[in-house]
C-alpha positions in Angstrom: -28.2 4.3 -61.5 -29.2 1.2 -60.6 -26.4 -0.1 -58.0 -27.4 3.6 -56.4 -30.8 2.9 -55.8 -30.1 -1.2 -54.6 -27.4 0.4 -52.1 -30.3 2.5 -50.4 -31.3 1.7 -46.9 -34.4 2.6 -45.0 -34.4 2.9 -41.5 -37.4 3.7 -38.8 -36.4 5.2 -35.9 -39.0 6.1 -32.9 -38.8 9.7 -31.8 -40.5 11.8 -29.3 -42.9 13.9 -31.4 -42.2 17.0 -28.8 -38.8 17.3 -30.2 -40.2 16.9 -33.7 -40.1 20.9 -34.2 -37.2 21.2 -32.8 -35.4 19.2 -35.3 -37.4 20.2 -38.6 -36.7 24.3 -37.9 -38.1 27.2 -39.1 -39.8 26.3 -42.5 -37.3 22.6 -42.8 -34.3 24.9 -42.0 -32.7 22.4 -39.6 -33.8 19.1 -41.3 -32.4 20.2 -44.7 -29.1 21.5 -43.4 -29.1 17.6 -41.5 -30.3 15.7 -44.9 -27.9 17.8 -47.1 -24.6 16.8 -44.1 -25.3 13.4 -43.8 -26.8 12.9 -47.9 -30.2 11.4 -46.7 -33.8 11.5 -46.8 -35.8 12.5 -43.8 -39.5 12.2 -43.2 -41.6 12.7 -40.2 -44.9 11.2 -40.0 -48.5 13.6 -40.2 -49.2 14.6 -36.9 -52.6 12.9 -37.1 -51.0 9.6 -37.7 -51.3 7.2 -35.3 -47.8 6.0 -34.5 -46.1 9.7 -34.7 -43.2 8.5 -33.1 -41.7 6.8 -36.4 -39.6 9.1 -38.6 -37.8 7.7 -41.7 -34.1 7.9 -42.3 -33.2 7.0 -46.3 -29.9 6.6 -47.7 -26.8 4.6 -48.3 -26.1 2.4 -45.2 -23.3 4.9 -43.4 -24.5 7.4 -44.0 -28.3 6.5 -42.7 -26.4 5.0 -39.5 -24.7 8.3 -38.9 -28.0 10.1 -39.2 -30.1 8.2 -36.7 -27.2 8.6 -34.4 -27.2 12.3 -34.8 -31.1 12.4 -34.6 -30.9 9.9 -31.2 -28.7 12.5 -29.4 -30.8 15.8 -30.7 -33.5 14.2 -29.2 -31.9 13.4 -26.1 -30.4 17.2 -25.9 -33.9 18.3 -26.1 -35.9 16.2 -24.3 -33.1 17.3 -21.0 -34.1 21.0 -22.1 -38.0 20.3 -22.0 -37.3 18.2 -18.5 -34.9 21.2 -16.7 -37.9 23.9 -17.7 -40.4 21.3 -16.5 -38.4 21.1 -13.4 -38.0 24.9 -12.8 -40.0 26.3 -10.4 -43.0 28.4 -11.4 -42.3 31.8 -11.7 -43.9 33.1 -8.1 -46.5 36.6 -8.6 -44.0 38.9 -6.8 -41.7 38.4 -9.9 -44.1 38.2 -12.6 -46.2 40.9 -11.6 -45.7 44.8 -12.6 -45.7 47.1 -9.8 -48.1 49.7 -9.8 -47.1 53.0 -8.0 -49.3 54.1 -5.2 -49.8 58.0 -6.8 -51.9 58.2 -9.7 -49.0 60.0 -11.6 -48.2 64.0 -11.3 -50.6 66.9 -10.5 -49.6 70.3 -12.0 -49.9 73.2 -10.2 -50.4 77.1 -11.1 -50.5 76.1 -14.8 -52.2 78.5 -16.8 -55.1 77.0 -17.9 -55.8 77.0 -14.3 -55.6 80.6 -13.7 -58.9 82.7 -13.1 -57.8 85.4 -15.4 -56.3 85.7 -18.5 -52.4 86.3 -18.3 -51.3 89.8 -18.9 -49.6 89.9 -22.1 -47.4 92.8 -21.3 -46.3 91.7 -18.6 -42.4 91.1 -18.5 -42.7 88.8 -15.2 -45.3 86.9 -17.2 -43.3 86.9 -20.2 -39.7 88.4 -19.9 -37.9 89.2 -22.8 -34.6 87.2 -24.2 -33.9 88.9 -27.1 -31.2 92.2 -27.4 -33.1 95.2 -27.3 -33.0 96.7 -31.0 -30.4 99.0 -31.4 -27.9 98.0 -29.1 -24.8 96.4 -30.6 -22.1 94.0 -29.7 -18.7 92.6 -30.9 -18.4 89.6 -31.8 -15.3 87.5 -33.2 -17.1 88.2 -36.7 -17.0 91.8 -36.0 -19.8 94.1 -34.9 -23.5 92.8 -35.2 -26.4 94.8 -35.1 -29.4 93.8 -33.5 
């Protein structure tokens, strides 16, 4: 146990605290899957520090090395993505905004509520029938139905 812990290294490596959240994930998610790969110990300084560029790599020499080189090129990956949205034009009203149409939506006409009188309820050009009239019968591949 002992050899293990004299064989540990500890190495400070300087990066940009924008890319910070990038590499620690939702809830660690990325900077556990990195420490559990490469068998080390990350740790990013408080953000109210005043040097939060400094994050901590422990672990056995290789294995640290291989870390910090992993962490260097993340950072470079995302510090090209923050630069190309930087450098994207801003988005211009005419393709942000939400076109409004120039009616005020759809007027109905001759509904019923607008009618001066009350319909006539007997009416079968007011309300036309589309049931069989009783009686009446007709054939059907189940055999004669009654309505």
């Amino acid at each position: 146990m002992i050899q293990g812990f004299e064989d540990l290294c500890t190495r400070k490596v300087s990066l940009d605290p924008r890319v910070h959240s990038r590499i620690i994930g939702t809830r660690g998610k990325n900077v556990r899957k990195l420490m559990d790969d490469y068998k080390v110990e990350i740790q990013f300084p408080p953000s109210d520090a005043g040097d939060n560029r400094c994050v901590t790599v422990t672990g056995l020499l290789d294995d640290v090395e291989e870390a910090v080189d992993h962490l260097l090129n993340l950072e470079e990956e995302y510090l090209l993505d923050i630069a190309e949205v930087d450098q994207a034009p801003p988005p211009t009203p005419d393709t942000c905004s939400v076109e409004k149409p120039d009616h005020q939506g759809f007027t109905v006409r001759d509904a019923p509520w607008d009618q001066q009188q009350a319909p006539d309820l007997s009416s079968t050009e007011d309300f036309p029938v589309f049931r069989a009239v009783v009686g009446q019968t007709a054939t059907s591949v189940w055999g004669q139905k009654r309505f």
